[in-house]
ZALUMPA-120835 format. One record per residue (C-alpha): residue number from 1; x, y, z negated. Coordinates in steps of 0.001 Angstrom, whole numbers. Each point is the difference from the previous one (the first is absolute). Layout:
(NUM,(X,Y,Z))
...
This chain:
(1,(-66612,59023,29381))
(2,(2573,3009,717))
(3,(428,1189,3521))
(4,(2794,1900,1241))
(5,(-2348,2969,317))
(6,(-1143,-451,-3863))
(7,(1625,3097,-1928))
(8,(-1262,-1340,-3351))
(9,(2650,-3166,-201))
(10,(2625,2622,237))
(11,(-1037,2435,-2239))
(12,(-693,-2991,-2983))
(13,(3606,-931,1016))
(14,(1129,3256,-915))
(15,(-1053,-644,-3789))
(16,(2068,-2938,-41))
(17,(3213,1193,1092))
(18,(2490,-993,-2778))
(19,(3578,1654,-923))
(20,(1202,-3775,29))
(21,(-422,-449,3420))
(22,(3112,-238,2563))
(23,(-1392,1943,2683))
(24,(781,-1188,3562))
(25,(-408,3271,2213))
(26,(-1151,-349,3869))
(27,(2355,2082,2318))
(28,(-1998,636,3172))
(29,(2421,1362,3045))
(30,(-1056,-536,3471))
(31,(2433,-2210,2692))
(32,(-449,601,3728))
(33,(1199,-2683,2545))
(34,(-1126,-341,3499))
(35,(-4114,181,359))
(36,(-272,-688,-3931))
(37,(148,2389,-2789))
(38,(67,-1635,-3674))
(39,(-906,1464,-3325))
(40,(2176,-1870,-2092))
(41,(-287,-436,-3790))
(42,(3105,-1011,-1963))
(43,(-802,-1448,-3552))
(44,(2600,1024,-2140))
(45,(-174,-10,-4082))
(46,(3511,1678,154))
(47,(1808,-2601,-1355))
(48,(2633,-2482,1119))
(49,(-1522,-3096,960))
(50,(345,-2029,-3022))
(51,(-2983,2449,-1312))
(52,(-2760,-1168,2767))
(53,(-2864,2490,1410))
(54,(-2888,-998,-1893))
(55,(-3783,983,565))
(56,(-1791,2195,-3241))
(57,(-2860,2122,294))
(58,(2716,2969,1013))
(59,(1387,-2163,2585))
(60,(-2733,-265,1558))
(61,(-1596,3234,-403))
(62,(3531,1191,1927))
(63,(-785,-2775,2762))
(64,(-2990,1254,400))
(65,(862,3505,876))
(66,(2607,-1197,2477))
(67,(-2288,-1942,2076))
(68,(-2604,2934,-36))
(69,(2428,2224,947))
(70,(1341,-2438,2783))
(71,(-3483,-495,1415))
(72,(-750,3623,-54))
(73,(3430,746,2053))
(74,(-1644,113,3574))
(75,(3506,-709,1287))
(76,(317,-3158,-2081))
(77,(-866,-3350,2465))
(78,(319,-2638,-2703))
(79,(1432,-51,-3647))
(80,(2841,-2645,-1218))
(81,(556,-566,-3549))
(82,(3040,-1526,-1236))
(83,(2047,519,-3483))
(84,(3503,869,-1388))
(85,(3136,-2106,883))
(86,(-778,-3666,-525))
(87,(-3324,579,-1992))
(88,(-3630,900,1576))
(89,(-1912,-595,-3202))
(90,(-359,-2318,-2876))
(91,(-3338,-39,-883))
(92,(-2004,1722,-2500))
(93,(1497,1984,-2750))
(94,(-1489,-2068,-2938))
(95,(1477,1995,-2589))
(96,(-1524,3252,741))
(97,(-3522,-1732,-66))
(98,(111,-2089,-2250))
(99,(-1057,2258,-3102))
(100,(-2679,755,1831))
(101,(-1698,-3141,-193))
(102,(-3124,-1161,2335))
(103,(-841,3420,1162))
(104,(3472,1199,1260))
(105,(241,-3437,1655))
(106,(-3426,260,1896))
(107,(943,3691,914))
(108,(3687,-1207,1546))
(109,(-1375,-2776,1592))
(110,(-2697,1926,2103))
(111,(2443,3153,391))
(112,(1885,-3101,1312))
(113,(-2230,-759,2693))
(114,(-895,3146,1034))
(115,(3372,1584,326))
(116,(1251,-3179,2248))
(117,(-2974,-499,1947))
(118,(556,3254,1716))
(119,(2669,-1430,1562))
(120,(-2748,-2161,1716))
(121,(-2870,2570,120))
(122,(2142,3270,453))
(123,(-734,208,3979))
(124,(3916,-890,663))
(125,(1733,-2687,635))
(126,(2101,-893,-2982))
(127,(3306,-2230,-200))
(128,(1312,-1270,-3175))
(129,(3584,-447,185))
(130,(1229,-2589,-2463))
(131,(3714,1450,-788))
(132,(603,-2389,-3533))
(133,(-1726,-1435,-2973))
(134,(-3694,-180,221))
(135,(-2065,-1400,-2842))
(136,(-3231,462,-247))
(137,(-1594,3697,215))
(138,(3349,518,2431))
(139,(-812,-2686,2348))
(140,(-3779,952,-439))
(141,(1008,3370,1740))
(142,(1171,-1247,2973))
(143,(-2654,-2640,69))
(144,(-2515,2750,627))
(145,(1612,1434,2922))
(146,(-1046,-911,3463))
(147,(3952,-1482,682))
(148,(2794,-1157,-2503))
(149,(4216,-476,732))
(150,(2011,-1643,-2704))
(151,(3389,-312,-773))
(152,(1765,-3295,1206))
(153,(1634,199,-3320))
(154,(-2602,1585,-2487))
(155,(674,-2208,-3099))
(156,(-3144,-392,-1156))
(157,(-4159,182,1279))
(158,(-2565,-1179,-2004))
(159,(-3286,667,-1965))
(160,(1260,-1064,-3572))
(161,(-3174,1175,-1663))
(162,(-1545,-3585,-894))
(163,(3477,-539,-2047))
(164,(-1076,3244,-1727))
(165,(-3689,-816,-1424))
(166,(-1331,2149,3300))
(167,(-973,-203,3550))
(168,(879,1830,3462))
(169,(-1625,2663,-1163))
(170,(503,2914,3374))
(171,(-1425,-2079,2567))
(172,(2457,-2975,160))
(173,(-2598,-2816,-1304))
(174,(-2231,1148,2971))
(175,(2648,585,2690))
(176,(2467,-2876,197))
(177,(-2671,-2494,-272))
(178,(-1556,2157,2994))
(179,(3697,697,1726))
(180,(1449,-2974,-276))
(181,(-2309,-2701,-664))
(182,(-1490,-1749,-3638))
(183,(3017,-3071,-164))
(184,(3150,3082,126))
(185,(-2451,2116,-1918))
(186,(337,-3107,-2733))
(187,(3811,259,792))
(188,(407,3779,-696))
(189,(-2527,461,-3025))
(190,(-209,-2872,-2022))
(191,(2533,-3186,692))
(192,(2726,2936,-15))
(193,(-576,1868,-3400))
(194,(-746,-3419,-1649))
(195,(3247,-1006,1004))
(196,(1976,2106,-2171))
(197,(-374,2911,1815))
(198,(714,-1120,3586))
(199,(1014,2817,2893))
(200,(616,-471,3586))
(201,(2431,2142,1868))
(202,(-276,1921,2873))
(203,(458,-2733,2767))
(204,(-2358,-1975,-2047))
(205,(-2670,2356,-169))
(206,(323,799,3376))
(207,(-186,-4277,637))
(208,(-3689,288,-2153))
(209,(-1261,2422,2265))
(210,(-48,2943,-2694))
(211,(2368,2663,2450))
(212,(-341,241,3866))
(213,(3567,470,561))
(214,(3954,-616,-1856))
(215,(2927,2174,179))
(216,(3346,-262,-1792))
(217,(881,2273,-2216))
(218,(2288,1642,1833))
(219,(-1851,2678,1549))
(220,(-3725,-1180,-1249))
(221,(-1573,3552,-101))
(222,(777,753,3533))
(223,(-507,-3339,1123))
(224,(-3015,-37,-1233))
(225,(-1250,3312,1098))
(226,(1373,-622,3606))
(227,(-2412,-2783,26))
(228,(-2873,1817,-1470))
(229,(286,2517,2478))
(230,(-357,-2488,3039))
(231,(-2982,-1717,-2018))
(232,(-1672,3341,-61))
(233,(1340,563,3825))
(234,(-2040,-2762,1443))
(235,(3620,-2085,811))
(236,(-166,-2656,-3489))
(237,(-3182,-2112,-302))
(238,(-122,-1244,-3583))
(239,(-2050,-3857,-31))
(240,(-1001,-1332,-3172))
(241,(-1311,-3847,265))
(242,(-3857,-63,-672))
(243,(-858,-990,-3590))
(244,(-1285,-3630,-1047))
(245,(-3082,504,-1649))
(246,(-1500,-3193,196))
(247,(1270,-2979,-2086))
(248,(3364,1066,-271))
(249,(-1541,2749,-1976))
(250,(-1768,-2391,-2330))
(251,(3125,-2490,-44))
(252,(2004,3165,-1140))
(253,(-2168,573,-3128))
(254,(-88,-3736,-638))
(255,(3835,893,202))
(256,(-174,2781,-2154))
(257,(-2076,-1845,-2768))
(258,(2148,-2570,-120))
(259,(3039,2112,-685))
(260,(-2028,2175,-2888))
(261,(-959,-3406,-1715))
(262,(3073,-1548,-66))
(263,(2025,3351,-1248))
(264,(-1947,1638,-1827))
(265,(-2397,-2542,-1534))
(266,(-2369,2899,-144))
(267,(1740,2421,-2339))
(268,(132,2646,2948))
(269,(-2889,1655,984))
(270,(1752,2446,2493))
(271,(1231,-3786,1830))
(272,(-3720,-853,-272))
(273,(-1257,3658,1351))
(274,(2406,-134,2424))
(275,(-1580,-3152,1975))
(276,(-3107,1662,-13))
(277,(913,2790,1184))
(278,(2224,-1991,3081))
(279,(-3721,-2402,642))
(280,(-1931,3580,397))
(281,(2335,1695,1949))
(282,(-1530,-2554,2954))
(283,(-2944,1566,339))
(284,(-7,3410,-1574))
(285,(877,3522,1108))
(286,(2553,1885,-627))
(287,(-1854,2369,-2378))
(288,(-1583,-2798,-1958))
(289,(3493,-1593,63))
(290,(1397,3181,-1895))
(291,(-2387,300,-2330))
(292,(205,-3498,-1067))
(293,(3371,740,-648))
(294,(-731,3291,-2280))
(295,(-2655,-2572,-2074))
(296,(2952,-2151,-128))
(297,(1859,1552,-1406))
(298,(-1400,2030,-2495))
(299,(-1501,-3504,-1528))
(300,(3576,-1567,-317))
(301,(1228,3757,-1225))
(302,(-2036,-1556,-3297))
(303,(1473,-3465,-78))
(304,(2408,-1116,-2470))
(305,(1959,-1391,2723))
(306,(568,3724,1450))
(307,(1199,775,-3734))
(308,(2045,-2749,-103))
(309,(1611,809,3595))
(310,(320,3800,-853))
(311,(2157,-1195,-2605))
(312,(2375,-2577,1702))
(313,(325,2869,2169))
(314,(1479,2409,-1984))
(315,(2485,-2604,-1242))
(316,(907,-879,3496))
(317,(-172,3869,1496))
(318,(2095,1342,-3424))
(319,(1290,-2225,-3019))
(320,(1837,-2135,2571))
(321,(1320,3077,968))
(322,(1009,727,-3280))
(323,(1560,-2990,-1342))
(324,(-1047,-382,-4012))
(325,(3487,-229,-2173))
(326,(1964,884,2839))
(327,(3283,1988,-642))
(328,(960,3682,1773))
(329,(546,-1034,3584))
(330,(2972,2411,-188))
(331,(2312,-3005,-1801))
(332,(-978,-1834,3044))
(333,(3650,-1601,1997))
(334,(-356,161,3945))
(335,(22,-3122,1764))
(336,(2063,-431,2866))
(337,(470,-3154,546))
(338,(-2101,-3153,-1110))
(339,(1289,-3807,-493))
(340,(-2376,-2388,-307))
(341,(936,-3470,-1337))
(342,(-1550,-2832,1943))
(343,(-1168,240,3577))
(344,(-2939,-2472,-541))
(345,(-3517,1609,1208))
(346,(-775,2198,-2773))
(347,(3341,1078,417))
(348,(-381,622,3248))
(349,(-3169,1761,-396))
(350,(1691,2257,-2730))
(351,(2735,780,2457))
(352,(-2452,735,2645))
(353,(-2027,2550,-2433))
(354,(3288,1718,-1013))
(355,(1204,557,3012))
(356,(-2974,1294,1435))
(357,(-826,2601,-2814))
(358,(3293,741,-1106))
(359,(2156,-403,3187))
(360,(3115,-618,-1659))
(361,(2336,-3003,839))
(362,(-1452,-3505,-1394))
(363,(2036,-2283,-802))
(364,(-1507,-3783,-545))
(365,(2333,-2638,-1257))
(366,(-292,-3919,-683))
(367,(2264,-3224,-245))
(368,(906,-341,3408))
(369,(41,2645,3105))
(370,(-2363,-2238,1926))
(371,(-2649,925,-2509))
(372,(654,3258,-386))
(373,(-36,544,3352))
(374,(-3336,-1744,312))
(375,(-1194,2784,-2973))
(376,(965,2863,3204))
(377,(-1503,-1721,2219))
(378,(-3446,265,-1426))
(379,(617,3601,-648))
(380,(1021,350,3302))
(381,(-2818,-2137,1327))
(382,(-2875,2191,-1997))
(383,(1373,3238,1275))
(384,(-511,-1401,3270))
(385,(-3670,-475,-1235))
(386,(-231,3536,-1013))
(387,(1674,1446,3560))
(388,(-2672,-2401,2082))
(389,(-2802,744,-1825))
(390,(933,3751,268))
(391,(387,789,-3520))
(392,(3779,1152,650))
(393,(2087,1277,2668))
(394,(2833,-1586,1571))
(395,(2278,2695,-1561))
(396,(-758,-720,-3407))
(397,(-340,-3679,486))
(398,(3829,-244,1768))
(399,(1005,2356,-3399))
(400,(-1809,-2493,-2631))
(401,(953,-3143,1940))
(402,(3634,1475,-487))
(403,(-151,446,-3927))
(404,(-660,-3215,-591))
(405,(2851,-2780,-864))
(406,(1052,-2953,-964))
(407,(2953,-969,-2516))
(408,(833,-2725,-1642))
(409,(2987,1790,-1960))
(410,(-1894,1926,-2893))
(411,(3167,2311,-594))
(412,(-97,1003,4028))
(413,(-4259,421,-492))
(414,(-284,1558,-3489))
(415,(3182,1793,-607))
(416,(-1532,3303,775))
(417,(-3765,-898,-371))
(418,(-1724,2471,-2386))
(419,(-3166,-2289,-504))
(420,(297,-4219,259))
(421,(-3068,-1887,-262))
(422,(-445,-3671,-610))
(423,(-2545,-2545,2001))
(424,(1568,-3330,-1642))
(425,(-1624,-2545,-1462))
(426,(-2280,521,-2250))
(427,(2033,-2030,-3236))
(428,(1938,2139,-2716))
(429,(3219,-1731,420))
(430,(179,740,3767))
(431,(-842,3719,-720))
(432,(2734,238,-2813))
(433,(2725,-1522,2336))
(434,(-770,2402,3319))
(435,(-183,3456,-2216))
(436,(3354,-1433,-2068))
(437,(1369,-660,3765))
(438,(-1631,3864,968))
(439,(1439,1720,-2815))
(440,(3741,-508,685))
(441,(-555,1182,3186))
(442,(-1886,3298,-116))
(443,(496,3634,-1612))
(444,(-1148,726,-3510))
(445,(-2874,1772,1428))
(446,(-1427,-2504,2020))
(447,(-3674,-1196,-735))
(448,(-457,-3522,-547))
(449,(-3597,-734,1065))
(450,(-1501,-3239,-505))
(451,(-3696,-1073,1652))
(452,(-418,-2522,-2422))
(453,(-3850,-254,-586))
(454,(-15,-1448,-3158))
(455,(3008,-146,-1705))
(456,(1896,1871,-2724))
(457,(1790,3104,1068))
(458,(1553,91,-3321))
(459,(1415,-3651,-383))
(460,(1680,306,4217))
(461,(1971,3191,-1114))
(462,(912,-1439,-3004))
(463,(3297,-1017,638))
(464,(863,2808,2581))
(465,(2797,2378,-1031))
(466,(-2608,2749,901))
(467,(-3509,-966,-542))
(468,(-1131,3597,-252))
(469,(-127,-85,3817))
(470,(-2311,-3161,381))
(471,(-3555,359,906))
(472,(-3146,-1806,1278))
(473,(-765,851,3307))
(474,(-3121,-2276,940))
(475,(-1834,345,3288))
(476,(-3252,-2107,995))
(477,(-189,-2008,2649))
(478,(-491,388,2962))
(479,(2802,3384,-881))
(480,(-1028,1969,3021))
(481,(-3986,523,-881))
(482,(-455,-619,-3220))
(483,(680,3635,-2010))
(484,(1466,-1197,-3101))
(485,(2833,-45,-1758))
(486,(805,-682,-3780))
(487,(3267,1561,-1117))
(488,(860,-1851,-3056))
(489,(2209,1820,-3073))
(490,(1749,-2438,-1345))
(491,(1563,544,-4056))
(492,(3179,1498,1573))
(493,(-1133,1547,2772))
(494,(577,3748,153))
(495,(-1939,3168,1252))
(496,(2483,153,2969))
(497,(-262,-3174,1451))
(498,(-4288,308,-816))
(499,(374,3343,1745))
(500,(1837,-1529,3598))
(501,(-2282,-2724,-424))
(502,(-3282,2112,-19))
(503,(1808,2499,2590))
(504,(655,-2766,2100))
(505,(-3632,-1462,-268))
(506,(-1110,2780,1193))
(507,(1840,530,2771))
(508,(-1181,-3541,1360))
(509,(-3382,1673,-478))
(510,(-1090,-2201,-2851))
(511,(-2412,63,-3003))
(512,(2173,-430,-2904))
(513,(-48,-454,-3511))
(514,(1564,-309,-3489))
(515,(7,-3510,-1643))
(516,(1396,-882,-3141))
(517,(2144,-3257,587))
(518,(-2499,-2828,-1043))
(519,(-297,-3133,1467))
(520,(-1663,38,3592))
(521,(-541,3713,-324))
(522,(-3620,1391,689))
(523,(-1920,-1288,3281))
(524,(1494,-3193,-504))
(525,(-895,-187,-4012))
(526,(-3470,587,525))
(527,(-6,-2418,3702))
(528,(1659,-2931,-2312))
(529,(-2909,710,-2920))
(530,(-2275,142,2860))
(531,(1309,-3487,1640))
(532,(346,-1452,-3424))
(533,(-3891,381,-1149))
(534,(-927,-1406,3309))
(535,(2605,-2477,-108))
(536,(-1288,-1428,-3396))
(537,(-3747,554,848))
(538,(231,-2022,3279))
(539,(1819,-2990,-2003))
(540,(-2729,34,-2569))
(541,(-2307,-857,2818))
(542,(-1276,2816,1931))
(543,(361,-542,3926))
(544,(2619,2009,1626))
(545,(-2675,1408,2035))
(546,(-2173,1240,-2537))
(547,(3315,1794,-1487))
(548,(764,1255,3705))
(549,(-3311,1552,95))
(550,(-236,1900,-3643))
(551,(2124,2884,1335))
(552,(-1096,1423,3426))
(553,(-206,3559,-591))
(554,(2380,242,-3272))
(555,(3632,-1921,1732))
(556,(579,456,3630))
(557,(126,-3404,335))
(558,(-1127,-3559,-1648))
(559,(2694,-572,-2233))
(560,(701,-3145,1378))
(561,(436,920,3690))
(562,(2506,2689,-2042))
(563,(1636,-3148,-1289))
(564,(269,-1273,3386))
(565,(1086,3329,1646))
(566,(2608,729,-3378))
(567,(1424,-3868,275))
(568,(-1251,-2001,-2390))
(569,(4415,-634,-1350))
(570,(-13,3947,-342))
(571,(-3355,-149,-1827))
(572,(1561,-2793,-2207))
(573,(3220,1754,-978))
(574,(-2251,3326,-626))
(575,(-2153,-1670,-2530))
(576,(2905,-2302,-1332))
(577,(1988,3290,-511))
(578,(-3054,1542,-1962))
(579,(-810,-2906,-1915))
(580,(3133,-560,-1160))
(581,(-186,3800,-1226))
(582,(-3496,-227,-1144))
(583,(-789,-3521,-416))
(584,(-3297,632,-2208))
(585,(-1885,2257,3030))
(586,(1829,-1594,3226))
(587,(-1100,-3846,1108))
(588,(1898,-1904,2170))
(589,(-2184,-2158,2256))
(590,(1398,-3712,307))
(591,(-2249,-381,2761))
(592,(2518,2609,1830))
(593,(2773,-1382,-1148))
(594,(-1154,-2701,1883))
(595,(-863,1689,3430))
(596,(3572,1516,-425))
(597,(1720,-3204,-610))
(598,(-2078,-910,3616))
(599,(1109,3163,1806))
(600,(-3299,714,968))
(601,(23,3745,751))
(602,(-3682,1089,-16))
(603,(-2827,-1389,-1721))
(604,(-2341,73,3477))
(605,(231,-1816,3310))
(606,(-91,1388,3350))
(607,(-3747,-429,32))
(608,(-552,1583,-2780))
(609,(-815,-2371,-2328))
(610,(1755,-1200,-3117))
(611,(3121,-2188,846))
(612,(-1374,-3324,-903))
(613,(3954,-1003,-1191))
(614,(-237,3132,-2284))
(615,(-3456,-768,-1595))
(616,(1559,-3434,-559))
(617,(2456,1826,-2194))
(618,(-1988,1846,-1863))
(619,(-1124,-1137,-3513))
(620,(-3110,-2043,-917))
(621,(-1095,639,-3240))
(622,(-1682,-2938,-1687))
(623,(-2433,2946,-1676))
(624,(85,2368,2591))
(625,(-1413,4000,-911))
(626,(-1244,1228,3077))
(627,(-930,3969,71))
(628,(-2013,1881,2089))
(629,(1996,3114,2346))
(630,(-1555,2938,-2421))
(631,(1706,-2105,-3170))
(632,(2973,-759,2190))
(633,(414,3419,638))
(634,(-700,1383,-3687))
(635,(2075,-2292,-1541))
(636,(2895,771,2522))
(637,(-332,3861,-177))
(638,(344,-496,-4174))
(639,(2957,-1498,344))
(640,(1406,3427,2262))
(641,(-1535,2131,-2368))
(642,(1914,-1467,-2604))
(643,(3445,-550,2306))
(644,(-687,4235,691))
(645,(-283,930,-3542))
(646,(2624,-1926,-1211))
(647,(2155,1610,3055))
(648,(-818,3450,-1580))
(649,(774,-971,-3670))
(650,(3386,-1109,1127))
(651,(885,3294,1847))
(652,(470,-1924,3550))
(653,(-1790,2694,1680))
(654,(-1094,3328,-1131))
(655,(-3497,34,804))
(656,(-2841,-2090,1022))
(657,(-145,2119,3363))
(658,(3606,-1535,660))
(659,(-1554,-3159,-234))
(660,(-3014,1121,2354))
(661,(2735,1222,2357))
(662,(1757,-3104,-227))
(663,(-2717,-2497,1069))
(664,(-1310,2496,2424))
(665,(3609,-279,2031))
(666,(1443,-2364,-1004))
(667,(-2866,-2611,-228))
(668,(-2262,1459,2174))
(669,(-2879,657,-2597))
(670,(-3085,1899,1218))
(671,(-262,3835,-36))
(672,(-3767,-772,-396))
(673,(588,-1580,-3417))
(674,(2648,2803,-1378))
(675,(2551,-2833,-67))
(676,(38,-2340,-2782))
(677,(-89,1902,-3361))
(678,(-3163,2610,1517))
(679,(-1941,-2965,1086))
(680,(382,-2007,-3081))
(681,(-1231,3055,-2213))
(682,(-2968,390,2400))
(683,(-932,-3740,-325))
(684,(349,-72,-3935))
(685,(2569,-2453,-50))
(686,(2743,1812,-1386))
(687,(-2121,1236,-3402))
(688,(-890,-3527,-314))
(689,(3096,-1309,923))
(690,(2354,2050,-2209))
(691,(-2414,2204,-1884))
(692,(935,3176,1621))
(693,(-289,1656,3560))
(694,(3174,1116,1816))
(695,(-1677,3215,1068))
């Protein structure tokens, strides 16, 4: 194990210093307030802060020399570490290590460790002030230090690693458990990650017990120092409550197992590592803690999961970045003004995102003013959210609250809209009609977006005087966390309107991509192939639960408690829509039909359990086939790597890692499994399948 006083880590750090690395520099100056004087180090990569201060071996190596040269400053009292506008650090810099393989990853991690923990061991009193984002490595940094502040409205804390095929590997498996207790521990490391990524923000994290104090944003550095200075002046006493380590400790793990089982169905050996490593930080020292870590993760460095992760990645760190297909972001229109037809809730919702990234006037409209004023109200209602919760200030929420609108009168909304979007019903006719109603309304320039998730772009400009200006525009629910968005080119649709739709995209800060106008696009393709195998299989005989259980690990969810969350109408029309397309590959199950027909929405009860009115609807097979979960599953994943190829044959993507990208953020596919395409090369199904890999 590396100490801080262990010259050797740092010099076999050296050797690994890369070219591709980022470098985030340490800027050491020294602050004097009344009876305190502060060494404090400012992370900055010098970039803006859509570029985040990451941690690679030169990082680190530059840490290090701040804090010795903060500890050797005899007129330094305590060091403070914080990082660039809005951003302390994000982590690891996987890219720069990653060609390094196990070695560079056992060197980083114990540089790691012995870097931070001389914020600990240094003989000063350290404070780790929590200015922004901190993911991983970043919030490991201030987790070393002896006191933490954070941000009221830092958008996002969190140890993501799990999600990546890795655990907290600079100290966090050992401290949170040991700062915070095993259960929030669970919370933070685990429950978090597995749920697509999960963050808290800075009043949260404050709430779990992972800072000692909140400030606004306002004047955070000063605040924060101010009240470092009277910690170190005798005048603050920080109390942390005493940590549980009796059976709340074991009911945590219990916890913890329960929540690797039922998401990961074993395919994750960093979820698996990381219980282990929460159940020994009860008992074990900090040193043995550490190392643990280090063994940790140079065994998962080796995985095919870590592969697989590396991989989804760098499609989620640079090819959504660059959008495959995409044309030259100079034809791009501005957008001044957005109309959105319908003021239902994912109209609503859309109006709320728009607003809030692009904070131009919003205009929702509907049949009658009472329900477009109920669309505002939500809005208006949601801001309110965002203001209590201390996301937003009251400034910015008065300003958004006032660029949102009402209208019945589509000339009065739309006349000088440059980009209208429809949430209307999801039926062809219905679509036709509104963008017929739009287009005598609007300027030639105007984008027609549609949200339609599964219908032809093509055949609802068809009869449009300008159908050149038509294109998909489809968001997953819920719009405001899920990353995705599909921009769909229709026949017609040309490189200007493509170019304000990706433009606009990513102004609302989403993933987008290119898809070829086919019917129900690409997550929900492959979802309806997905539903429709398991659909069929469970009417041939095989329990529901024994179907629920074959994916844990591969789906983020049982695909019928995705039914049930989806609606099982939407899940109807999806497949209805695709097997009227493709009626030899797509099966509509009668037994659905049925539980439509019933307006049962979910396929579980309260408790639980199966509805017992929606087993009575299911069918019963006077031969029934019953499979086992591993044929379940094979025979299921087939059927995708079939839907996939066929996808790529027919041009409605450009690439399988579109597709990876797709299910990733848009469906919510693992990281650990590469996506959809990477895992089923690595499991042999797509050779056998379609008798070639996709990679």
């Amino acid at each position: 194990m590396s100490t801080p006083h262990d010259p050797s880590i740092v010099e076999r750090a050296r050797t690994i210093v890369s070219d591709a690395e980022r470098v985030t520099r340490a800027h050491l100056r020294t602050v004097t307030l009344p009876g305190a004087t502060f060494g404090l180090i400012t992370l900055d990569n010098g970039e803006d802060h859509t570029r985040p201060n990451t941690f690679g071996p030169a990082s680190l190596l530059s840490l290090d020399e701040a804090i010795d040269a903060a500890l050797a400053d005899d007129t330094v009292d305590a060091i403070a570490v914080t990082g660039k506008p809005f951003i302390l650090a994000a982590g690891a810099d996987l890219t720069s290590i990653q060609g390094g393989g196990p070695d560079a990853v056992r060197i980083v991690a114990e540089l790691g460790h012995a870097v931070f923990r001389k914020l600990q061991d240094g003989g000063k009193p350290s404070f780790g002030l929590i200015n922004g984002l901190a993911l991983g490595g970043g919030l490991e940094v201030a987790l070393h230090c002896t006191y933490r502040t954070v941000m009221d409205s830092a958008p996002a804390l969190g140890l993501p690693e799990v999600m990546l095929g890795l655990v907290p590997g600079w100290g966090g498996a050992w401290l949170v458990p040991n700062l915070v207790g095993a259960d929030k521990a669970v919370t933070l490391i685990l429950e978090n990650p597995l749920n697509q990524g999960k963050t808290l923000g800075g009043q949260a994290a404050y709430d779990l017990g992972l800072a000692d104090a909140v400030f606004n944003g306002a004047d955070f550095l000063e605040q924060s120092l101010l009240w470092a200075a009277s910690v170190l002046r005798g005048e603050t006493t920080v109390e942390r409550p005493e940590v549980d380590r009796g059976d709340a400790w074991d009911a945590a793990i219990r916890r913890a197992e329960g929540i690797v089982a039922s998401r990961t169905g074993g395919g994750s050996p960093a979820a698996a590592k990381a219980v282990e490593l929460i159940a020994a930080a009860r008992h074990t020292d900090r040193d043995a803690g550490f190392a643990a870590e280090d063994d940790a993760l140079h065994a998962l460095s080796q995985t095919a999961e870590l592969l697989a992760s590396l991989y989804s990645f760098d499609l989620v760190q640079k090819r959504a970045k660059r959008p495959a297909g995409a044309p030259d972001k100079s034809l791009a229109r501005p957008v001044t003004k957005v109309g959105i037809l319908g003021a239902g809730l994912m109209a609503s919702q859309l109006a709320l995102l728009f607003v809030r990234r692009l904070e131009v006037p919003v205009v929702l409209t509907d049949l009658d003013q009472e329900r477009a004023d109920k669309g505002v109200a939500y809005v208006h209602a949601e801001i309110d959210k965002l203001l209590a919760k201390g996301r937003i200030s009251q400034d910015k929420a008065n300003r958004h609250k006032a660029l949102v609108s009402g209208e019945t009168d589509k000339q009065v909304a739309f006349g000088d809209a440059d980009f209208v979007i429809e949430a209307v019903f999801e039926e062809m006719a219905v679509k036709k009609t509104v963008f017929a109603d739009v287009e005598k309304v609007v300027s030639p320039e105007c984008v027609l977006a549609t949200n339609t998730s599964s219908l032809s772009i093509t055949e609802m400009a068809s009869d449009l005087e300008h159908p050149e200006r038509v294109v998909g525009f489809h968001f997953f629910n819920p719009v405001a966390v899920m990353p995705l968005l599909e921009i769909v080119k229709g026949e017609a649709t040309d490189d200007a309107t493509l170019a304000t739709a990706f433009a606009t995209g990513k102004a609302l800060k989403k993933t987008t991509i290119l898809v070829n106008d086919s019917p129900s696009f690409i997550v929900n393709r492959l979802l309806g192939r997905f539903m429709s195998e398991v659909g069929r299989i469970v009417d041939e005989g095989t329990p529901v639960e024994v179907a629920d259980n074959a994916f844990a690990g591969i789906a983020p969810m049982p695909p019928f408690v995705l039914l049930s969350l989806v609606g099982p109408a939407i899940a109807l029309h999806n497949n209805e829509t695709l097997s009227g397309a493709f009626p030899d590959r797509f099966y509509v199950s009668p037994a659905l039909e049925r539980i439509v027909a019933a307006r049962k929405t979910a396929y579980y009860g309260p408790d639980g359990a199966l509805d017992p009115e929606v087993e009575a609807l299911l069918e019963k097979p006077a031969d029934p086939v019953v499979l086992t979960a591993e044929e379940v599953r094979e025979r299921t994943l087939s059927g995708l790597a079939e839907e996939a190829r066929l996808m790529l044959d027919e041009g409605v993507v450009a690439a399988p890692q579109d597709i990876d990208l797709a299910m990733i953020t848009g469906a919510g596919f693992s990281f650990w499994n590469g996506g959809l395409t990477f895992l089923l090369d690595v499991a042999g199904i797509s050779e056998k399948a379609t008798g070639q890999r996709f990679h």
